[in-house]
N, C-alpha and C positions, 0 to 999 in steps of 0.2 A: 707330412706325417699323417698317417691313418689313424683311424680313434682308438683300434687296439692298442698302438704304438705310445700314444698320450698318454693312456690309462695306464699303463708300466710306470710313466715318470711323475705321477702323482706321488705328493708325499704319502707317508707311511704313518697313516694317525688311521684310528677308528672311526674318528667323525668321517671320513673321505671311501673307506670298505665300502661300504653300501652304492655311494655312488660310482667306483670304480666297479662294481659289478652288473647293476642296474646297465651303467652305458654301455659294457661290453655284452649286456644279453640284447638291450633296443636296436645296437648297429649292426646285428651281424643278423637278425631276424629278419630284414628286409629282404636279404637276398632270399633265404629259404622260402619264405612265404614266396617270392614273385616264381621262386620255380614251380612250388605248389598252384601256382595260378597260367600259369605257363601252361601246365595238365590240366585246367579244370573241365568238367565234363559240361558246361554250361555256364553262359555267360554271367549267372547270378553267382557261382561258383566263382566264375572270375573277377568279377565286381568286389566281392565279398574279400578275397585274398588280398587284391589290391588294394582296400581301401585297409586291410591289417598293416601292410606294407607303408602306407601312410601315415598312421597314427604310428608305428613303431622310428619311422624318421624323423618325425615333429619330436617325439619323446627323446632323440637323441639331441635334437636340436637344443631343446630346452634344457640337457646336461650339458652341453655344451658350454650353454649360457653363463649353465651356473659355475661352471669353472671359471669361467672365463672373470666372473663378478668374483668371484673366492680370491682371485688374483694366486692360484697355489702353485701356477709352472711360471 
């Protein structure tokens, strides 16, 4: 199952909104930035996207986690 797909079967409380949006903006962020680094006009350019691309995976990771500790699916 993909993270978009998870974040559909989260419960339906308030406390959980924030994070069901949060992780659907960290996971799909990756991709866009690697295409913007894909074009970069210089290697610092490219450096610079990729390492966006990194901290936006770690951030998914870490909601991840916290579902995962929430014990909610």
């Amino acid at each position: 199952m993909n993270v978009i797909q998870l974040t559909r079967h989260l419960p339906n409380q308030i406390a959980l909104q924030n994070l069901q949006n949060q992780i659907s903006r960290s996971c799909t962020s990756p991709c866009l930035n690697y295409a913007e680094a894909v074009s970069a006009f210089s290697d610092a350019q490219f450096s610079y996207r990729m390492s966006i691309c990194l901290r936006e995976l770690r951030e998914t990771n870490v909601n991840l986690k916290i579902i995962k500790q929430l014990r909610v699916l």
